[in-house]
N, C-alpha and C positions, 0 to 999 in steps of 0.2 A: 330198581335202579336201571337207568337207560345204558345200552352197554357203549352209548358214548363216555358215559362217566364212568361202568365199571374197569374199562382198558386201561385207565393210568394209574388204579389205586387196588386191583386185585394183587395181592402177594404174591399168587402163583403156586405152583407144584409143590416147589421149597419149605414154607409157611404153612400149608394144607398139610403138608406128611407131618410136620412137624408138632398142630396142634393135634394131631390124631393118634400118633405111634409115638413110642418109649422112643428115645435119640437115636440117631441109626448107625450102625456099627462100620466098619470099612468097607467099602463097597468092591466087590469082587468084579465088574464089568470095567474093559478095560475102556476109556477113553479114546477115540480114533489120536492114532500120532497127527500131530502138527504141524501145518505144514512149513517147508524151510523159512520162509519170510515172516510165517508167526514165531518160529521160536525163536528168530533172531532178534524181533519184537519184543519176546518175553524179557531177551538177556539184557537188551536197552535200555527196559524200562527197569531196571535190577529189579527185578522180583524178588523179596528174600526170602533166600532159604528157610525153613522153620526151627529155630532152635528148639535145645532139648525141652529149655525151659516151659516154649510154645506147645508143644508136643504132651505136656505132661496136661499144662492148664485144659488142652483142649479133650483131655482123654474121660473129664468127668462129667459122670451119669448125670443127667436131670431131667425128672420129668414134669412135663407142663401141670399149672398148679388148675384146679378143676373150672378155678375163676377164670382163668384165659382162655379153658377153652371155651366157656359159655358167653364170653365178650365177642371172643371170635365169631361165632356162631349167630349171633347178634348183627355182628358188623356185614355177613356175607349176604343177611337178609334186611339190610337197612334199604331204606328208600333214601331219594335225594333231599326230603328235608331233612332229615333225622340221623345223616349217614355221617356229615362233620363232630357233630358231639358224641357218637359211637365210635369212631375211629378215632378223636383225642385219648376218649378215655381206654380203649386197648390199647392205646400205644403207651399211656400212663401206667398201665398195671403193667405191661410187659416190660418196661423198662426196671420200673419199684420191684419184679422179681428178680431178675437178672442182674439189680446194678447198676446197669447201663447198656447200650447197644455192642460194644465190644465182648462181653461176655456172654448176651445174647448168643454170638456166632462162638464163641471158643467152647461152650458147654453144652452146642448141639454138633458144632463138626469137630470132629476127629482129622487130621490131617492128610489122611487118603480121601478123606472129602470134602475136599476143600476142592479137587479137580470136580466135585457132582455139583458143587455148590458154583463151582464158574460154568459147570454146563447148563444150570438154572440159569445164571441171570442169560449166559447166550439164546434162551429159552425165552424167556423175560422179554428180554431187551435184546430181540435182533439185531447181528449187525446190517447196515447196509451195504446195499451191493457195490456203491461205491469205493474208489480207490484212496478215501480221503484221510485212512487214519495213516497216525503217523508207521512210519518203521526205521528210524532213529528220532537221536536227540536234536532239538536243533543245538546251533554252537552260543545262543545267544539265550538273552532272559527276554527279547521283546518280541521273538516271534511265536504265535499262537500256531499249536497242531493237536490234532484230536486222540483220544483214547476212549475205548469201549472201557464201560463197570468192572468186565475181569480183567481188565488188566492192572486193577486196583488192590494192596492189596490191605487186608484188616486184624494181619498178626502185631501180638505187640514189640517182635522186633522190628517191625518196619519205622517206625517210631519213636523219637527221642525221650518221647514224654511221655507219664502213664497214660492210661485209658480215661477217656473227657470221666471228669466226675460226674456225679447222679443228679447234682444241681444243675451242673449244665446241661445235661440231657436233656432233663426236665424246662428247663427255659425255654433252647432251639425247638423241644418238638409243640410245646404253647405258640411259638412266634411260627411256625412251621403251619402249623393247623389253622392259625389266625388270620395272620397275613402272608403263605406264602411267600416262594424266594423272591429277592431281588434279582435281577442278573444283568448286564451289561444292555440287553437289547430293550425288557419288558417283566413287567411283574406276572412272575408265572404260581397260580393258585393249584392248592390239591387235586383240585377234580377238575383241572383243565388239562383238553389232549395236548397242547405244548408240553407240557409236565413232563407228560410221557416219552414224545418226542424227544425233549431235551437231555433226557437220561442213559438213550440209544449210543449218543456223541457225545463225550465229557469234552469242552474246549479246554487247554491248558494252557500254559506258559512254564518256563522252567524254572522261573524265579532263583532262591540262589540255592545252586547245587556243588556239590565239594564233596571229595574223597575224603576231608578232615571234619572227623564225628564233631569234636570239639566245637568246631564253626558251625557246623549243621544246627547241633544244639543253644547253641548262643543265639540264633539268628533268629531262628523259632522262639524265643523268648523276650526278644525285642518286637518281635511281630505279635505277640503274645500279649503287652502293654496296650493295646491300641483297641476297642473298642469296648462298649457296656458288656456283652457277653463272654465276650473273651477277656477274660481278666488278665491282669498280672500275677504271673506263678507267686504264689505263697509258699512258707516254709515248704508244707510237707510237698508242693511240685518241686520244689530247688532240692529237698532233701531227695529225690528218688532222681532226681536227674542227675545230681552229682555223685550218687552212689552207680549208677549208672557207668558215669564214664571212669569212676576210680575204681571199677569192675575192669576196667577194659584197660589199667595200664597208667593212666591219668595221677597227678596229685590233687590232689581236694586244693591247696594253695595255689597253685599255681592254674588250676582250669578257673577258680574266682578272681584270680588276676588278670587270666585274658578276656575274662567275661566283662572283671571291671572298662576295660581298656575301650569296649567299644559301647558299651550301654552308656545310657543318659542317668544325669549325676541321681535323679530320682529312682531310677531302676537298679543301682547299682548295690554289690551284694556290699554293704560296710558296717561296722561299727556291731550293735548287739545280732545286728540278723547273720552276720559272719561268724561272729564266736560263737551263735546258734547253732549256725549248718553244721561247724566243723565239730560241736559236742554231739550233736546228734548223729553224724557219721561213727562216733564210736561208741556208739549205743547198740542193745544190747540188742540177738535178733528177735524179729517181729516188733520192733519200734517202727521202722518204717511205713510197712503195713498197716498196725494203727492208726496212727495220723494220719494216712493217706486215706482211709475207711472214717473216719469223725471230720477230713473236711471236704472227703465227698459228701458225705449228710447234712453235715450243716454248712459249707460256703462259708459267706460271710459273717455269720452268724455262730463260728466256730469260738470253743471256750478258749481257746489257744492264742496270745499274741504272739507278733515275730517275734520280740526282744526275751519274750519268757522265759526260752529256753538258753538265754546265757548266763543266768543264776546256775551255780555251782552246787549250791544245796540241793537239785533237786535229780544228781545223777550218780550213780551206783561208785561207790568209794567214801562218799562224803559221810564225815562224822563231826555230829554236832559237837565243837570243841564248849560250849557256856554250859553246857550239859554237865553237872559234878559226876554223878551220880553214874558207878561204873557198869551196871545193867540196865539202866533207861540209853546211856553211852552207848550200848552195843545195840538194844531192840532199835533204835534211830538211824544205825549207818544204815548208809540208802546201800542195796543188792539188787541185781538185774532182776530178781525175781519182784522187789517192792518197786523197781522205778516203771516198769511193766504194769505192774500192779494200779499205780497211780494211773499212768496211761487210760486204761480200762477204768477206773474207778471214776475218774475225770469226764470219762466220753458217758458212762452211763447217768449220773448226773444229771449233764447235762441234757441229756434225754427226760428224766422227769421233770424238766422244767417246762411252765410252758411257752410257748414259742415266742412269743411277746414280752416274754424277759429273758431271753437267752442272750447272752453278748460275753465280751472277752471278760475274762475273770483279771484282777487284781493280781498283783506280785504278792501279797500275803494269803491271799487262800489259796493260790496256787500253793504256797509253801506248805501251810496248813492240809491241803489234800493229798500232799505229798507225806505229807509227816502220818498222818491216818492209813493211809494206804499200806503205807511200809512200816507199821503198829500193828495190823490184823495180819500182816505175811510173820513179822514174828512171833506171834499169837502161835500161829498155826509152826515156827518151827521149833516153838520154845513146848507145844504140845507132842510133835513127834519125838523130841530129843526125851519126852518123856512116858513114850512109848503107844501114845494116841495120834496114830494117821489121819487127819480129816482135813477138807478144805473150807469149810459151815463158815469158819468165819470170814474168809475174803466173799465166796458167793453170798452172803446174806447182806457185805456190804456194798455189793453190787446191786446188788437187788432191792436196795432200799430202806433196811431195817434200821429203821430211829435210834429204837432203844441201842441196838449197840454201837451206833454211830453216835448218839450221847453220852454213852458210858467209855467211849475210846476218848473222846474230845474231855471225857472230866480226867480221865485217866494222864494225858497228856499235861491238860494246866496245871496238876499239880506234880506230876510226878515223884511221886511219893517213893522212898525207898522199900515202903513194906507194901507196896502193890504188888499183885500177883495175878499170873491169867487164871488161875482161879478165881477173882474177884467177879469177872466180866459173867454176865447173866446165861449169856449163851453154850459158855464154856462148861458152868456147871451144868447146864442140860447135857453137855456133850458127853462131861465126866459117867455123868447117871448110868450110860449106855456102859461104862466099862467100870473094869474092879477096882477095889478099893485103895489097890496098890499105885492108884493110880490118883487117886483122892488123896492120899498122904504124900503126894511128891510134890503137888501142886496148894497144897495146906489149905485146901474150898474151907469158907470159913462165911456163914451169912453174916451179912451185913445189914444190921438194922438202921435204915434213916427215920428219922424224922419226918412227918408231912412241911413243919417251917423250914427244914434244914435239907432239904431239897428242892427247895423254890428257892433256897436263898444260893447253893449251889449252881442251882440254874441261871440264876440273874448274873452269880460273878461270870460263870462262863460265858455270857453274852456280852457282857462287857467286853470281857477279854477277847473277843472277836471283834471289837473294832479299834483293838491299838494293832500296832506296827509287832508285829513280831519282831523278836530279837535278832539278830545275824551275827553268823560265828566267824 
């Protein structure tokens, strides 16, 4: 490669230590102090502080997977024909490991290096000699002044919103490598020295800034509507954003009222995706996490619709009242451990489908995966309560296994009074492993079918999967 074309797309120091050495720990060398007009600079530009939260994300080990470094490796020895489909595809593995680009940076710096990682890009990306960058704010949104890469910064409390999901990543850096940016003056491509140039001087504007989080937040989400990439925040970004600010003092009612007030009647949070957010704020912890992890992966293509989650049957309290029967009554109430359950059960699913038929699930199988989900959690507590610890049965229904995901759904339609987790096939393997005292509490008992009388089992239960489940 001509080192006209290597100077705008080499990584640098940064990147290099990084595919070569285990993460690097806090760097003992002190930084030269700053001088008075940058750190006045710093406090302008509010650089934020790193919270604990920050601090913890950024503290964990990883080390590069053996596939990155040999793309890397790859990439530093490409020539110019062959350098853009090298360089998409590191940037594709690096991303598919990490996540995404924010975690990228939280899971190789630790927050005492976060000042080595801003003397890289000053490294990188010289500043120039000139007096052009800013050293305040201007007082207005329409006049442009310039900031250097450090003075940017990539924690996620500088931002309202979680971290870009993995679909998007994945998009901008396809449109990135393809066609290069657009930007106000000329279309600047990967391996052109403008690139590079362009990177030394961020131009800005102040667009709108506010001491009031709430606004900050809202604004971002209206700007958030407006193009193919940038999507409109879906449940799980409105759920992390309004747990967010109900962290900080906020009502959930009242920040979707001022949210209402200024968004467009299309963007506005109403009706089932309202009584969504607000049941999903008191869900249980690591619900949020979840969702936000199945629709970074999947995008639009997510199993989840908005309005899904304002069905009441499918959140931790809820007891099927059509239910007679006063032990199917109990294995059925939904518990944080089953509505959790469903969560995970729902996203992996959805994963063994293939791509080409992934799309939003129905209000009856949603119920239905709900009702399975929180069937194998009581499984497993109706087995501890009987003196066998295991968790075989939720991880087998994760993982895939027919047979007991057939034997839970027959178990289900008819719900029988003389059923027992004994019945289930897995269980008496599980029993095998321990004493017999343990065989007589759960009354294992085989069951012989029929070969007609299990095809005809199987047909009712296929049926029964395309009426309306009942609602209580």
């Amino acid at each position: 490669m001509s080192p006209e074309l290597a100077a705008p797309v080499t990584p640098g120091a940064f990147l290099d230590s990084a595919m070569d050495q285990e993460p690097p720990g806090p760097s003992l060398e002190k930084i030269p102090d700053m001088k008075e007009e940058e750190a006045k600079l710093k406090l302008e530009m509010m650089v934020v502080t790193p919270k604990e939260e920050d601090v913890k994300m950024m503290a964990t080990d990883a080390a590069p997977h053996d596939e990155l470094k040999a793309l890397y490796a790859a990439l530093k020895d490409a020539t110019t024909d062959d350098f853009k489909p090298r360089f998409y595809e590191f940037g594709v593995a690096t991303l598919k490991k990490f996540n995404g680009v924010q975690r990228f940076f939280a899971e190789w710096l630790q927050w005492e290096d976060a000042k080595r990682f801003a003397a890289d890009l000053n490294d990188i990306f010289p500043r120039s000699d000139s007096d052009c960058f800013a050293s305040h704010l201007p007082g207005n949104d329409s006049d442009e002044f310039i900031l250097h890469l450090s003075d940017l910064s990539w924690l996620p409390s500088a931002s309202t919103k979680p971290p870009p999901y993995l679909h998007t990543c994945l998009q901008l850096w396809d449109e990135i490598t393809t066609n290069g940016f657009v930007t106000k003056g000329l279309k600047l491509a990967v391996m052109h020295r403008e690139l590079y140039d362009s990177l030394t001087m961020i131009h800005c504007r102040r667009g709108s800034m506010s001491h009031d989080l709430m606004k900050v937040a809202f604004t971002n989400a209206k700007l958030s509507s407006r193009g193919a990439i940038r999507k409109s925040h879906d449940v799980a970004c409105w759920l992390s954003k309004l747990d967010m600010l109900c962290e900080r003092g906020l009502k959930a009612e009242a920040a979707i009222k001022a949210c209402n007030q200024e968004a467009t009647r299309d963007s506005q949070l109403l009706g089932q995706k309202r009584v969504a957010l607000l049941a999903l704020l008191q869900g249980p912890p690591g619900t949020k996490q979840l969702l936000l992890d199945h629709a970074s992966f999947f995008g639009s293509s997510s199993a989840f619709s908005e309005e899904c989650f304002a069905a009441k049957n499918l959140f931790p309290g809820y007891q099927p009242r059509s239910v007679l029967d006063k032990a199917w009554r109990s294995r059925l109430t939904v518990t944080e451990a089953g509505f959790l359950m469903f969560l995970r059960y729902t996203d992996s699913s959805h994963h063994q489908k293939l791509a080409e038929t992934r799309g939003k699930l129905s209000k009856e199988r949603i119920a239905e995966l709900s009702q399975l989900a929180q069937l194998a959690v009581s499984v497993e507590t109706e087995l501890q309560d009987g003196g066998v610890v295991t968790n075989r049965p939720t991880e087998a229904l994760l993982q895939g296994d027919g047979n007991l995901e057939l034997e839970l759904q027959v178990a289900l339609s008819e719900k029988s009074s003389k059923w027992k987790v004994g019945d289930l096939t897995l269980v008496q393997e599980i029993l095998k492993q321990h004493s017999a005292t343990a065989d007589a509490k759960f009354s294992v008992e085989k069951r012989v079918v029929a070969a007609g009388d299990l095809e005809r089992e199987e047909f009712e239960l296929m049926l029964k999967q395309f009426e309306p489940l009942g609602t209580a």
